[in-house]
C-alpha positions in Angstrom: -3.8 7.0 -15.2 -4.8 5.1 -11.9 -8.4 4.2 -12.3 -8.5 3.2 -15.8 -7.5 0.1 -18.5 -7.0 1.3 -22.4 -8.9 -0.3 -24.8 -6.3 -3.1 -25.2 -5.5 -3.9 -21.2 -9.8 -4.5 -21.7 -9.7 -6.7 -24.1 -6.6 -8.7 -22.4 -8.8 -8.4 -19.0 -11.7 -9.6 -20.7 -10.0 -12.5 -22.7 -8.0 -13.7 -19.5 -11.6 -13.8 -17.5 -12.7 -16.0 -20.7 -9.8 -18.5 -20.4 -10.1 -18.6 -16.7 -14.0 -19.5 -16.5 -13.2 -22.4 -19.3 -9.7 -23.7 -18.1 -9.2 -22.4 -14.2 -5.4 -22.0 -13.4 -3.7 -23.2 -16.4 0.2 -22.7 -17.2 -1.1 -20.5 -20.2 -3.4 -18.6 -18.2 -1.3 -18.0 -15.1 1.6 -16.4 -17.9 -2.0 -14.6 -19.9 -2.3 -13.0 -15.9 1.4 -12.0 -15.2 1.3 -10.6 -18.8 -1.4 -8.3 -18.1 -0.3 -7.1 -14.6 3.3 -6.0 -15.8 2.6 -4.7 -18.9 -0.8 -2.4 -17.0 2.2 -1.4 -14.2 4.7 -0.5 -17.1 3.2 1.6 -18.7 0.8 3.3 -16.1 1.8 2.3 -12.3 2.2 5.1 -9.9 5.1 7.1 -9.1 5.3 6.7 -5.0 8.4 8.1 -3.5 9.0 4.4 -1.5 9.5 2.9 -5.0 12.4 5.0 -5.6 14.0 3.5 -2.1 15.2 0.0 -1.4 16.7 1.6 2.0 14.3 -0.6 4.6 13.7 2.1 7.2 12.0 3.7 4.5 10.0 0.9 3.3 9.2 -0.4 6.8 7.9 3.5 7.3 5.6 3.1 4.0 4.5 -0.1 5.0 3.3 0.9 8.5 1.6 4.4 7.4 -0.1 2.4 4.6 -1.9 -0.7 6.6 -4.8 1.6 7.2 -4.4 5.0 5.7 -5.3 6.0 2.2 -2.0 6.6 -0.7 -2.7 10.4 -1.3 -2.2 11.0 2.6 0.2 8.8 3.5 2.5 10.8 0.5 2.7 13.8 2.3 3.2 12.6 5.7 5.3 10.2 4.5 7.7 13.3 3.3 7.3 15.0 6.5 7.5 11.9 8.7 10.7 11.2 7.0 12.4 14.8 7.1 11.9 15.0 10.8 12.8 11.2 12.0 15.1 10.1 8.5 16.2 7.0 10.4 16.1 4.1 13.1 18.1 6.2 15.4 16.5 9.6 15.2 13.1 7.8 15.6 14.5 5.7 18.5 15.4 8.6 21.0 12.6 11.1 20.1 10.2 11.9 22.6 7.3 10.1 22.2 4.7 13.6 22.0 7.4 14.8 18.8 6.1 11.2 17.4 2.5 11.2 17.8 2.5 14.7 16.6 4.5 13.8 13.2 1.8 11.4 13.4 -1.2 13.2 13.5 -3.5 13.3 10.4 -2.8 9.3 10.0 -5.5 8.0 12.3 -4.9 4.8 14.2 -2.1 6.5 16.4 -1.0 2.7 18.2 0.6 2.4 14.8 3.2 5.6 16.0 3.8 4.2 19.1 4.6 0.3 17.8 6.5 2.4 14.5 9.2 3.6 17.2 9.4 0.2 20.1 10.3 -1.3 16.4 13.1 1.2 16.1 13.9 1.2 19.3 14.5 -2.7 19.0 16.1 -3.0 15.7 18.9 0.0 17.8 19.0 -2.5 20.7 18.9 -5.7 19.5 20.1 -5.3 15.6 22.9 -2.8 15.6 20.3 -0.9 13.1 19.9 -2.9 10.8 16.2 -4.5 10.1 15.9 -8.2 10.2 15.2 -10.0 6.6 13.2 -12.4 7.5 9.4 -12.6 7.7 9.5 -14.9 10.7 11.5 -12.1 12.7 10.0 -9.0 11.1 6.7 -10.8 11.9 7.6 -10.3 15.9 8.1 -6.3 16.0 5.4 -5.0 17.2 2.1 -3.6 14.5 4.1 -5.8 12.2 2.0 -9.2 11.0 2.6 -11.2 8.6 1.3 -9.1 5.4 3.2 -6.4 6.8 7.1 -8.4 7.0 6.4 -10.0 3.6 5.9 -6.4 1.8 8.8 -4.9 3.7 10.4 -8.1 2.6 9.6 -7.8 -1.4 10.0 -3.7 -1.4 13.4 -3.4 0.8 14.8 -6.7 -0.4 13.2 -8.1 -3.1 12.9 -11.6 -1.8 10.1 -13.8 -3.4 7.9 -13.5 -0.4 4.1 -15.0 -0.8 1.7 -13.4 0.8 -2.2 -11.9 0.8 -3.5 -8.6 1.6 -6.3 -6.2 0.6 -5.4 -5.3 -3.4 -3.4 -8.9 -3.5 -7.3 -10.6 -2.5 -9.3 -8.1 -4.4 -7.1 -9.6 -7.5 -7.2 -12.7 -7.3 -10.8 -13.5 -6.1 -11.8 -10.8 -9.2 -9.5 -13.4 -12.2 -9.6 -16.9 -10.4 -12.4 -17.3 -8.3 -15.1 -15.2 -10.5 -18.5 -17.2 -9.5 -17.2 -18.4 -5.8 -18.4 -16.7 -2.3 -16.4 -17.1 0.9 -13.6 -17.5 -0.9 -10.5 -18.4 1.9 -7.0 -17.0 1.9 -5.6 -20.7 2.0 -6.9 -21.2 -1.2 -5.8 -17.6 -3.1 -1.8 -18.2 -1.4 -1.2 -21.3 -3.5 -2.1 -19.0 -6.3 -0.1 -16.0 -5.3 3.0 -18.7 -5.0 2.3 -19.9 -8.7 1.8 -16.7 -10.5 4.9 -14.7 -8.6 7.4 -12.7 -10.9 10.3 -14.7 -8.9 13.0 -12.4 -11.5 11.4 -9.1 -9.9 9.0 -9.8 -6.8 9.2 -5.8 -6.0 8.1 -5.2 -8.9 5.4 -7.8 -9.3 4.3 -6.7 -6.1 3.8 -3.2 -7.2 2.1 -3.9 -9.8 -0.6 -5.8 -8.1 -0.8 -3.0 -5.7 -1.8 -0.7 -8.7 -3.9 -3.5 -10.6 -5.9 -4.1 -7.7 -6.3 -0.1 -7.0 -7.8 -0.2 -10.4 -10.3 -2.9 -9.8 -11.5 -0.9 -6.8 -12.5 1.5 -8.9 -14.0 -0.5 -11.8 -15.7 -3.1 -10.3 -18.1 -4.4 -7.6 -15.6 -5.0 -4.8 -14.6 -8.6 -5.1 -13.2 -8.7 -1.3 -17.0 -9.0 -0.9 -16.8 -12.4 -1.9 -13.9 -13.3 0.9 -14.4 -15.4 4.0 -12.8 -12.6 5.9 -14.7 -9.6 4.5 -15.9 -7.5 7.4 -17.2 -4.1 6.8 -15.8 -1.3 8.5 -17.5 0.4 11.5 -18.6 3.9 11.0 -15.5 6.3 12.0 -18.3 9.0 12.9 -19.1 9.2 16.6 -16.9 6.2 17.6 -14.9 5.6 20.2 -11.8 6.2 17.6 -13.1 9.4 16.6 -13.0 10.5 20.3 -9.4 9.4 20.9 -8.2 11.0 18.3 -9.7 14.1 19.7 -8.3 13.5 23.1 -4.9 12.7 22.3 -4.4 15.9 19.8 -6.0 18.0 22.6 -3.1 16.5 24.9 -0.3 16.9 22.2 -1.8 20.5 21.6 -2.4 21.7 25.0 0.7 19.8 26.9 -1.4 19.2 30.0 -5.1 19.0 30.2 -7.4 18.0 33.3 -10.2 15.6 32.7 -12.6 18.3 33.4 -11.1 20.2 31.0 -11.4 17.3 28.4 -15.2 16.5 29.1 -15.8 20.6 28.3 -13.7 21.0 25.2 -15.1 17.7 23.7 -18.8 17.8 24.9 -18.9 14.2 25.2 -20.4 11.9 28.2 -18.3 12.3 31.1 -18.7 8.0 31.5 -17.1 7.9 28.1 -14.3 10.3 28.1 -13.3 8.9 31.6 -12.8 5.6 30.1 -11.5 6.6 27.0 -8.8 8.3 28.9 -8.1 5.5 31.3 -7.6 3.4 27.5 -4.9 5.9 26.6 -3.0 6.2 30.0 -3.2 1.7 30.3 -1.8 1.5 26.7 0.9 4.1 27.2 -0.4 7.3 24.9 -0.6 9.9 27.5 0.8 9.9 31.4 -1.3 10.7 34.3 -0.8 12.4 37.6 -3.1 14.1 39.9 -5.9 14.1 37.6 -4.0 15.4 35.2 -3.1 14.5 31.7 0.3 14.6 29.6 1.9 13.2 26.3 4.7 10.5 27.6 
């Protein structure tokens, strides 16, 4: 179960933390830390439906849903999502309202919008077919580096080296146990040594899981990284608020201003800006003081 080590995966934890603190990154402890990771993954990693696919529209899917949404929602959008746009193609010529509303429920809605200029590009420009590279991958839009190396590992299994949140958490938690401010340029070198070259997908998702656990066992180590930033409150934000505009768009078809300051009860000042944000970066259309999904 996610969450949890058995009395054994403990004891390994504990020991590897041991040889760590007295020998850093040795040959024997780097093997003593890939051990651990599989053998946790093997016999308790998650069953996600995107590890069941190597197809890369899928992955690529996964990937952008899961840079800032939790697992448990991203499952069952992830189905939906899927059923309504299965491929490049479909996603490429729907309008973009069908998209945003297949989207809603995910929070950070940019991410639906840069999700189908990527299909549209990999129609276009790729006969659809996603690029393999990171360099290229790293160019689509809502795609960074993080992003094209996963998509890279899960769709085709390339060994990729690369940091993100649970890859971090991981490594700061075994190799870096007393440090603060801890930089990603020192944890890659790391990554590179300790990768699972005969299975990087699988490597991968196993520190996805292992790191899942520590979240939940420990005193976040990402506390300790140079580029740990707490998130801003969701409550009350600006975020919040265009969320709440865009679904009243979607839900409505075509709403006035007016009519969004008095469904929302929110300062006029703000809304009118808010809206002028989602007309400039191409979320809703305007015309006459009115307001529609593109």
């Amino acid at each position: 179960m996610i969450g949890s080590l058995d009395p054994e995966q403990n004891e390994r934890e504990r020991r590897l933390l041991d040889a760590v603190r007295e020998q850093g990154a040795t040959p024997e402890t780097i093997d003593l830390f890939r051990d651990l990771i599989l053998s946790y993954f093997r016999a308790h990693g998650r069953d996600l439906p995107w590890r069941h696919t190597t197809d890369p529209y899928r992955i690529l899917v996964s990937e952008i849903m899961l840079q800032q949404t939790q697992v448990e929602r991203v499952v069952v959008r992830y189905r939906e999502f899927l059923d309504r746009f299965p491929d490049f193609a479909s996603l490429a010529r729907a309008p973009r309202s069908e998209v945003l509303l297949a989207w809603q429920g995910m929070g950070y809605n940019r991410r639906a919008i840069a999700l189908q200029e990527t299909a549209r590009r990999v129609v276009e420009e790729y006969s659809g077919d996603l690029p393999a590279d990171v360099e290229t991958l790293a160019t689509f839009p809502g795609i960074g580096n993080a992003t094209a190396s996963a998509i890279c590992a899960y769709a085709f299994n390339l060994p990729v080296v690369y940091v993100e949140t649970n890859i971090r958490r991981i490594f700061i938690h075994f190799f870096f146990q007393d440090r603060e401010g801890v930089r990603d340029d020192e944890i890659l070198p790391l990554v590179e040594r300790t990768l699972y070259r005969e299975n990087p997908r699988e490597w991968y998702s196993s520190l996805m899981d292992y790191g899942t656990v520590l979240k939940k066992r420990t005193a976040n180590p990402n506390r300790r990284s140079a580029s740990y930033s707490r998130q801003s409150r969701f409550e009350g934000s600006d975020r919040q608020i265009r969320g709440r505009i865009l679904a009243l768009v979607l839900e409505e078809g075509t709403v006035t201003e007016k009519e969004v300051i008095l469904r929302l009860c929110e300062e006029p000042g703000r809304v009118k800006k808010i809206l002028g944000d989602l007309a400039r970066e191409g979320f809703v259309a305007e015309s006459k003081g009115a307001y529609t999904c593109r």
